[in-house]
C-alpha positions as CSV (number, residue, x, y, z in Angstrom):
1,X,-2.1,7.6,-5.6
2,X,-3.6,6.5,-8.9
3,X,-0.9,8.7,-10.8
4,X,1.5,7.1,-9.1
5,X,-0.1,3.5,-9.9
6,X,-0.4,4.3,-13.5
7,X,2.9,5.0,-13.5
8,X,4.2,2.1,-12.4
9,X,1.9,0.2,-14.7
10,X,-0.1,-0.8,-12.0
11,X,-4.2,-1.1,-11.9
12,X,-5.7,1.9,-10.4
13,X,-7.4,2.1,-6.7
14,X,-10.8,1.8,-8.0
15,X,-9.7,-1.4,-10.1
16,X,-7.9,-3.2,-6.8
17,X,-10.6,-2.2,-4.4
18,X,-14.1,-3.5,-6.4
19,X,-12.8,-5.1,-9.6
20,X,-12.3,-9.0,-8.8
21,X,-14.3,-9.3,-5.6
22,X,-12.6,-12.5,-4.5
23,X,-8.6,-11.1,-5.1
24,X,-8.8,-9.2,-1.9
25,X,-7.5,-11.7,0.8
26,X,-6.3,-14.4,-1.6
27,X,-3.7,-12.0,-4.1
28,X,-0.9,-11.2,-1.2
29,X,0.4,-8.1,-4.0
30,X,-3.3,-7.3,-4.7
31,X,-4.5,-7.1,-0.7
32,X,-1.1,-5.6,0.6
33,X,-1.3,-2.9,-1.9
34,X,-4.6,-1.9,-1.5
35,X,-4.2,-2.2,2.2
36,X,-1.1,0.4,1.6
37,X,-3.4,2.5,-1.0
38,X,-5.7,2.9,1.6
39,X,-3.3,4.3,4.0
40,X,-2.2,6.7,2.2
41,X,-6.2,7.8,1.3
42,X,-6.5,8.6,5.0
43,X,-3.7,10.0,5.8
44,X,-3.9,12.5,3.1
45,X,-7.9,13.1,4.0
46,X,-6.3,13.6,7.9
47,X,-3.7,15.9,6.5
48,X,-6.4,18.0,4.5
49,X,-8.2,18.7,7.7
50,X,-4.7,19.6,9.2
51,X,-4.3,16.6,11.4
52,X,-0.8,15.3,11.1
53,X,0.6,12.5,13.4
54,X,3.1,13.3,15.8
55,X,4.3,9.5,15.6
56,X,3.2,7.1,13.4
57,X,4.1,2.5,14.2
58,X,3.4,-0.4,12.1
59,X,3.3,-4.1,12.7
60,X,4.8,-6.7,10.0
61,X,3.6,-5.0,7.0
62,X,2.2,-2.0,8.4
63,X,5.5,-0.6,8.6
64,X,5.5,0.5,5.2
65,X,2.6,2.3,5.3
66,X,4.0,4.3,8.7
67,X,7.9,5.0,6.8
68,X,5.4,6.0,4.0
69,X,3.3,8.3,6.3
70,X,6.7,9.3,8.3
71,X,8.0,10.6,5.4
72,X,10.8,7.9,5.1
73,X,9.4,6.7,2.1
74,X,7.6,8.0,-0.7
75,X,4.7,6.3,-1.7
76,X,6.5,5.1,-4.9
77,X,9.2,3.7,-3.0
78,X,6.6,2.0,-0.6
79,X,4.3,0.6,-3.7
80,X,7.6,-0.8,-5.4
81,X,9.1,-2.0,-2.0
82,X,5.5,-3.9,-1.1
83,X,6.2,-5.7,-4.7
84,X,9.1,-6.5,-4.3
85,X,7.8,-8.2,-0.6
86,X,5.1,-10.0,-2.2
87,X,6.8,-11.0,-5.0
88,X,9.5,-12.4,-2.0
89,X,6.2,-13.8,-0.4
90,X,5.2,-15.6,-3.7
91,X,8.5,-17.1,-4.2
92,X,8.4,-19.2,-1.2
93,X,7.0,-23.0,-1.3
94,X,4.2,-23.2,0.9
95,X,5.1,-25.1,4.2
């Protein structure tokens, strides 16, 4: 996940997770991606103990981290496509 982060010129895991202690919750692009970041941890801890999900759902946002874990998606495509969602999400006015 971090390659794929630094790729894409984006902070690292480690960075996201315990760097700014109040951006988590507040940062839409900084919580949704960790939130997805952390997906993909697990599932790839479950998958090294063999586990894989016969069907895998999502609600709202969720579902990109289940097309992600379906196989739908890489997790490039899902870190660029939660971007281009929060940058969606940022362009709104607030109500």
């Amino acid at each position: 996940a971090n390659a794929v982060l630094s790729r894409l010129g984006f902070p690292q895991f480690a960075e996201i997770a315990w760097g700014d202690e109040g951006a988590l919750g507040r940062d839409v692009w900084l919580t949704q991606l960790s939130m997805l970041i952390a997906d993909y941890v697990l599932l790839t801890a479950l998958a090294d103990f063999g586990v894989r999900p016969d069907v895998v759902a999502g609600h709202s946002f969720g579902e990109f981290a289940a097309l992600s874990a379906a196989g739908v998606w890489t997790l490039e495509q899902a870190i660029r496509l939660t971007k281009a969602r929060c940058d969606a999400v940022a362009s709104c006015p607030n109500a």
